[in-house]
C-alpha positions as protocol buffer text, in pm:
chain_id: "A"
residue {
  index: 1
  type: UNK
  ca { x: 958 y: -762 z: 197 }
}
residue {
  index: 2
  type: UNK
  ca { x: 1022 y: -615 z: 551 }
}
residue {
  index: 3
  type: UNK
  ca { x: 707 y: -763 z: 662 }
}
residue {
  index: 4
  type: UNK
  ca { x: 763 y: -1145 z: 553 }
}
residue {
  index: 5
  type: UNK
  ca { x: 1127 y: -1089 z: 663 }
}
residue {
  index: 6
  type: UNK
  ca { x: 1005 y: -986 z: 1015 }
}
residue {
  index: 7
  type: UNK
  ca { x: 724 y: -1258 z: 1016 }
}
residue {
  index: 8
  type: UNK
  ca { x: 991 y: -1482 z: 1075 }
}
residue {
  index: 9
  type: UNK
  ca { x: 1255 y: -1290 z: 1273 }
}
residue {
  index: 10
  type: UNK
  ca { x: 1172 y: -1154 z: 1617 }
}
residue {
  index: 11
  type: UNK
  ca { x: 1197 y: -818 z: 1574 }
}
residue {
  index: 12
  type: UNK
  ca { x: 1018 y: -521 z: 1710 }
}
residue {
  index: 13
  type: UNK
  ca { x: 791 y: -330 z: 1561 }
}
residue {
  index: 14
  type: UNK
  ca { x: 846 y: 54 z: 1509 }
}
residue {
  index: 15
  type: UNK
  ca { x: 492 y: 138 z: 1576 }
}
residue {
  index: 16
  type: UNK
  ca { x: 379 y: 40 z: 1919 }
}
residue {
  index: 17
  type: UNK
  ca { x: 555 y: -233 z: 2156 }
}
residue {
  index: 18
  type: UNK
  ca { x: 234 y: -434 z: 2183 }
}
residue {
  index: 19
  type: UNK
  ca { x: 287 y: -580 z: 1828 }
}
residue {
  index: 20
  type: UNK
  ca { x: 612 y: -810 z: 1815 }
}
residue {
  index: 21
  type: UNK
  ca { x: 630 y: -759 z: 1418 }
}
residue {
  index: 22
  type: UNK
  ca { x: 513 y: -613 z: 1131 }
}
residue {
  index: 23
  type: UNK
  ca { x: 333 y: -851 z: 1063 }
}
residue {
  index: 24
  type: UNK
  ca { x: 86 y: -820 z: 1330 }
}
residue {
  index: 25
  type: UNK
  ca { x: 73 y: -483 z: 1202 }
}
residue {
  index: 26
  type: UNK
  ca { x: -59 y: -575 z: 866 }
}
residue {
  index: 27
  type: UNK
  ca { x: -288 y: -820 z: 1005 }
}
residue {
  index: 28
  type: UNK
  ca { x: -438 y: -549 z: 1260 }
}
residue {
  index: 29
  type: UNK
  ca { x: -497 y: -363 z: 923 }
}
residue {
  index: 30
  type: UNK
  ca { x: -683 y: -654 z: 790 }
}
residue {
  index: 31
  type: UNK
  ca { x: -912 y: -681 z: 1044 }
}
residue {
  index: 32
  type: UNK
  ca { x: -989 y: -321 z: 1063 }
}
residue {
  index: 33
  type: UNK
  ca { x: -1092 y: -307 z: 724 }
}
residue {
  index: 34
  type: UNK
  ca { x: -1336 y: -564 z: 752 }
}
residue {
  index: 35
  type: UNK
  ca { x: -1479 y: -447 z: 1058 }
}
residue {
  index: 36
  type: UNK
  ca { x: -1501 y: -78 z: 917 }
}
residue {
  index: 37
  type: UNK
  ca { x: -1783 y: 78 z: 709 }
}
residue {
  index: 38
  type: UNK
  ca { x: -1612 y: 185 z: 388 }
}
residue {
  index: 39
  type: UNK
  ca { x: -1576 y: 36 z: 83 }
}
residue {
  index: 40
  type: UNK
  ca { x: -1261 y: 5 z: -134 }
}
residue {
  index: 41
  type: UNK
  ca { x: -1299 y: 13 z: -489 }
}
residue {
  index: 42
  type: UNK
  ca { x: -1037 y: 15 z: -809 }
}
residue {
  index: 43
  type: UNK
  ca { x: -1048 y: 72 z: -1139 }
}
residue {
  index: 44
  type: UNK
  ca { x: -789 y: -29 z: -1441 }
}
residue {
  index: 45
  type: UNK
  ca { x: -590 y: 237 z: -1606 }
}
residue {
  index: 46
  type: UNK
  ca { x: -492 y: 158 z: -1920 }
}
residue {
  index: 47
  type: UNK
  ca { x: -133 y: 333 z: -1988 }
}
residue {
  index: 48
  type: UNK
  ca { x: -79 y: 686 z: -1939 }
}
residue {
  index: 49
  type: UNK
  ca { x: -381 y: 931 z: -2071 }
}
residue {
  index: 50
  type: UNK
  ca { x: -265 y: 1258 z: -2252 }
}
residue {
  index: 51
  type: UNK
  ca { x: -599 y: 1412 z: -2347 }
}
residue {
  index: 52
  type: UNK
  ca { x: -776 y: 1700 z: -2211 }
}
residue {
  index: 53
  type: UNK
  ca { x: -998 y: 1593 z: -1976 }
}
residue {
  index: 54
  type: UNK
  ca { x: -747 y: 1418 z: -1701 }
}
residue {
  index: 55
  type: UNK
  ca { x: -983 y: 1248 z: -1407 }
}
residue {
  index: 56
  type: UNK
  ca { x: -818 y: 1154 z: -1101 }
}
residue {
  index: 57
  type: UNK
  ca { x: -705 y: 851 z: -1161 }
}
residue {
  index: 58
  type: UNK
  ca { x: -529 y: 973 z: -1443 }
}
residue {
  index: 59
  type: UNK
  ca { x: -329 y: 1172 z: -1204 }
}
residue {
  index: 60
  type: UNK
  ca { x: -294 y: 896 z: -950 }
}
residue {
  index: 61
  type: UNK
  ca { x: -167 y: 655 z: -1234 }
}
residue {
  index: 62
  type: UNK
  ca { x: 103 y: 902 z: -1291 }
}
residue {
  index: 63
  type: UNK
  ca { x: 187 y: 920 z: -904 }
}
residue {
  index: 64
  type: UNK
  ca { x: 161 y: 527 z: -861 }
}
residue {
  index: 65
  type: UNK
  ca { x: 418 y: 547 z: -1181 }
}
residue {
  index: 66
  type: UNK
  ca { x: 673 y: 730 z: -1086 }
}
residue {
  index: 67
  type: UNK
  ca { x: 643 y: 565 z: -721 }
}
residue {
  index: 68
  type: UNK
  ca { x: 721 y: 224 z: -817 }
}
residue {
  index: 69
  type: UNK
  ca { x: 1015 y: 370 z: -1091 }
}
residue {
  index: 70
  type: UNK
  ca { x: 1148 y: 533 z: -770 }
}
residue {
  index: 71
  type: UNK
  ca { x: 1162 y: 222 z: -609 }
}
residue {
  index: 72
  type: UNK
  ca { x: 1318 y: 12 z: -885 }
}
residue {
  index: 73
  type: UNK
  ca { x: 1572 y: 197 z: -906 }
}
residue {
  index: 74
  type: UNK
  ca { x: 1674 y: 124 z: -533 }
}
């Protein structure tokens, strides 16, 4: 929420003084990744895996988990 807060609060940003918020910030992102060669793909993970043959994105799952339970408990 920092981002929409600043989008309408003058405030500046953290990362360079050419960009007044952090919004610009985000929306210098945007345009970088559609200017860039790389694509971005995703997959669904469906709850947490517990066989024997973890792929990455088991392992990222778990990560992304226990990020966003970090943060809800803030």
């Amino acid at each position: 929420m920092p981002a929409l807060s600043n989008a309408f609060h003058s405030i500046k940003a953290g990362v360079t003084p050419y960009l007044n918020t952090d919004h610009d910030l985000i929306e210098l992102i945007r345009y970088l990744l559609d200017i860039l060669p790389i694509t971005i793909t995703y997959e669904w993970v469906k709850g947490h895996y517990m066989g024997r043959k973890k792929e990455l994105k088991h392992y990222l799952n778990y990560d992304v988990d226990a990020i966003a339970g970090n943060y809800q408990q803030r």
